[in-house]
N, C-alpha and C positions, 0 to 999 in steps of 0.2 A: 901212802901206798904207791909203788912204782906205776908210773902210766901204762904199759902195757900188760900191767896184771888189773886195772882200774880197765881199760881196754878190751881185755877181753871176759871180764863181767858186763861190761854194757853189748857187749857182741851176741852173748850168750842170752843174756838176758831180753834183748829184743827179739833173738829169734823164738826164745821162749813165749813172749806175749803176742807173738804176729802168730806161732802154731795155735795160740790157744785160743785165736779169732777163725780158726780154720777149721780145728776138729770137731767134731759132734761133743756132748757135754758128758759122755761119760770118759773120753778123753783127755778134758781141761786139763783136770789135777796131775794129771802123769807130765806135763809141761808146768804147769805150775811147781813140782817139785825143783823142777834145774834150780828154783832161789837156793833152794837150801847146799842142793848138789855141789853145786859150780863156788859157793860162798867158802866151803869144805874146801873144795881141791885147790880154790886158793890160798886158805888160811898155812895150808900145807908148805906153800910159798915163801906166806909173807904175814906175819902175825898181825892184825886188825881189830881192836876193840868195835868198832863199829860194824865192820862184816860179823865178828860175830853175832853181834846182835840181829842181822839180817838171819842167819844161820839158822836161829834160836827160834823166832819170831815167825820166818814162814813153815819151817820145818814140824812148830805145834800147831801153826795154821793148816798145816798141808794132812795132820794128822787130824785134827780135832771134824774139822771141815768134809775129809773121805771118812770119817767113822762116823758124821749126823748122814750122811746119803747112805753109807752102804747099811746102816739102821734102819733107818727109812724110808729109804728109795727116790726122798727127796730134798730139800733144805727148808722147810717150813719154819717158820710161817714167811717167807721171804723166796721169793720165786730165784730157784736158781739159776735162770740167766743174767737176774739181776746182779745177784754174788759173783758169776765169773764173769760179767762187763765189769765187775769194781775191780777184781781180783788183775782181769787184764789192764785194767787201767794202771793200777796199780805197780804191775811189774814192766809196763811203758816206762813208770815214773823213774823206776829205781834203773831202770837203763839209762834213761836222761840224767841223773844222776852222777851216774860212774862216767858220765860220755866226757862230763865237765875237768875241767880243770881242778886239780886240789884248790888250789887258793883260790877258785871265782865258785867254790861252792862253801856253806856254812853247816854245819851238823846237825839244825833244826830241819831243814828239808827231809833231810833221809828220817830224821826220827817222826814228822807228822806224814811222812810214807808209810812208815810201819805201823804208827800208832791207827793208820785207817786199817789195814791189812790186819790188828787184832781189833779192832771193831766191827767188822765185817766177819771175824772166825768168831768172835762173843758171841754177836746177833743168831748166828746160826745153833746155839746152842744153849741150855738151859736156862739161868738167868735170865740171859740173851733175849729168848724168845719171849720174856715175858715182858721186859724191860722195850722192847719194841712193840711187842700189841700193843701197849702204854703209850706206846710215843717218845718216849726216854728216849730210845735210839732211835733215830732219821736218818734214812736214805735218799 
């Protein structure tokens, strides 16, 4: 991918997790959406298997995740600051990511980035919560 479209996902993308340390948490998700957003209007660009996969990944995270709160008003059985401290950590991550150089980065980073971001949208939701009361999934 050309560096100033890698450039301005990591741009985009930290301003996205630095707002999502700022706004109250019914907020989060609307900044957490820019993954999928910004992943879009670049693919427009510059075709990316691997952006896609960011695309794909937060965009059912973004969905699955605002359809367990606005059901239930909260992310149980998992306290929702805990979810959007991962969540932000998370889209820290994939800015650090895009910040790199093509060749001083390897394509497992980004994918045990995303593989946490659907482990954290699992937990939140049926299976999920069951597989976590168990202990299966740790936080």
């Amino acid at each position: 991918m050309r560096k100033e479209l890698r450039q301005r996902l990591a741009t985009e993308y930290r301003y996205a997790a630095t707002k999502m340390q700022e706004v109250p948490p019914e907020r989060k998700m609307f900044y957490f959406s820019v993954l999928f957003g910004e992943a879009q209007r670049v693919l427009n660009f510059e075709w990316d298997r691997d952006l896609a996969l960011v695309y794909i990944v937060s965009h059912q995270s973004h969905a699955l995740i605002s359809g367990q709160a606005h059901m239930f008003g909260t992310l149980l059985p998992i306290k929702a600051s805990t979810v959007f401290d991962m969540l932000i950590q998370a889209t820290f991550d994939i800015a650090a990511y895009y910040e790199k150089e093509e060749n001083e980065i390897g394509k497992e980073e980004l994918y045990q980035i995303l593989g946490r971001i659907a482990e954290i949208t699992y937990a939140t939701n049926g299976n999920g919560t069951y597989l976590f009361e168990k202990g299966t999934i740790e936080f």
